[in-house]
N, C-alpha and C positions, 0 to 999 in steps of 0.2 A: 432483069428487065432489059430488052432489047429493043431497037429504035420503033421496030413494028408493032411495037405492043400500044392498044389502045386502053389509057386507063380513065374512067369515071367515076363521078359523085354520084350515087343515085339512092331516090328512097321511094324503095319497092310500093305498090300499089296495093294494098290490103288485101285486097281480095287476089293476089298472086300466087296460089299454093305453092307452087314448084322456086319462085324466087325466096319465098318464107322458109321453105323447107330447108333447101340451102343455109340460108339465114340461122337457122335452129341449131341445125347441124357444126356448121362452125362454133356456136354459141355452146353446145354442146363437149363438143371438140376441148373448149378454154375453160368450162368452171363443171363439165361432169354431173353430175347431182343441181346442181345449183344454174344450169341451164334454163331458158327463156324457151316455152313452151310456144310453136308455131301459132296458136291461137292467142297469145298475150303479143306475140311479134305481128299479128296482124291487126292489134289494138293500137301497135305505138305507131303503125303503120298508116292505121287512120286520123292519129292526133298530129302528125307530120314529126314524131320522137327520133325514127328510126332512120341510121344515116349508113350507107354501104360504100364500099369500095370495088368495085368491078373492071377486071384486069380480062381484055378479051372478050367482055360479055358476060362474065363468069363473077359472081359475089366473091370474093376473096377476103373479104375483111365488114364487119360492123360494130355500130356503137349502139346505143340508147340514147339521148341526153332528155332528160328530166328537169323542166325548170320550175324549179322554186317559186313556192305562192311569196315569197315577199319581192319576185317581179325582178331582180336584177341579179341573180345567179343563175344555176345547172348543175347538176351534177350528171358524170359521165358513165353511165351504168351501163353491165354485160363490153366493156370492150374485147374484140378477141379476134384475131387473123387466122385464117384457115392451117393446119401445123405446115402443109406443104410449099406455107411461102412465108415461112417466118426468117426473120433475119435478112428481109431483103428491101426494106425500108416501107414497105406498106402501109404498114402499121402507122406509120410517124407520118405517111402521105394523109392518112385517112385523121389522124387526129390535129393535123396541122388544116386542114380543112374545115374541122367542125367550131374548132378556136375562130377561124375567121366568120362562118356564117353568125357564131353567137356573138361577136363583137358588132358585126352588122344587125345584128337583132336589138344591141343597146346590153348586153351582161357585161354584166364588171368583172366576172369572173365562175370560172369551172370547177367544181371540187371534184375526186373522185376516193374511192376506196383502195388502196394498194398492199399484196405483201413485199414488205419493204428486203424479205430475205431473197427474192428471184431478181438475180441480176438482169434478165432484159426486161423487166418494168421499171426498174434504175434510169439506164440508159434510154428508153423511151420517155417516160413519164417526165422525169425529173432532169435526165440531161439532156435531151432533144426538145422535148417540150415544153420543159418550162414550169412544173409543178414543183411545188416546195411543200416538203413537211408542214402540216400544221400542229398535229395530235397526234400520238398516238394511242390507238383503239385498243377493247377488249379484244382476246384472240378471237378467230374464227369459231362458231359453235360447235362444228363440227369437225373440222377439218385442225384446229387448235394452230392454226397458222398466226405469226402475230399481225396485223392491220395500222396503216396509217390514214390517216386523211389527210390527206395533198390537194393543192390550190394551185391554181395558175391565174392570174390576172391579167385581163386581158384590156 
């Protein structure tokens, strides 16, 4: 990151192909198979779900957040940063972001899904962030990764 660089919040327009696209592609990028197809990113994109990180102009980084019908949580679904700017705190810009808009919306708190064996969702999730074990989950179906479900309280 250098002093020139311009970064924003922003949540692309639905009808955006080429910002969605992008969008996809990172998403892509982070779970392979299990990626958020441009037509469902332009759904979450209508319900006001979908939250990006844009370094430059450029989408670098998105989330999902999903809130819960019992009205005072979220869950933080498809997080994922483009691979060519991992490690460079984006990540942690874009989820320290979404923690504030939901506090300002009145959530008490964010769940999200994690495997707890990759060390930089550790240090994002759980040491930057703020999320703490709650459970842990059955493995991955496919993938047989093990899963937790992590919370942050906001």
């Amino acid at each position: 990151m250098s002093q020139q660089d311009i970064i924003e919040f922003i949540q692309p327009d639905p009808q955006d192909w080429e910002s969605l696209e992008r969008v996809s592609e990172i998403d892509m990028q982070g779970f392979g198979e299990d990626g958020i197809s441009v037509f469902n990113f332009s759904q979450f994109a209508r319900g006001g779900s979908l939250f990006c990180l844009a370094l430059n102009g450029k989408i670098i980084a998105e989330t999902v957040i999903l809130r819960s019908f019992d009205g005072d949580s979220a869950d933080v679904f498809g997080f994922a940063v483009a691979k060519e700017y991992f490690n460079q705190g984006y990540g942690t810009k874009l989820l320290l972001h979404v923690k504030e808009v939901a506090k300002k919306q009145g959530l008490k708190h964010l769940e999200l899904t994690m495997n707890p064996d990759r060390p930089v969702l550790h240090r994002l999730y759980i040491g930057k962030a703020g999320f703490y074990k709650v459970a842990e989950l059955t493995p991955h179906p496919h993938k047989h990764e093990p899963r937790w479900l992590s919370r942050c309280d906001l």
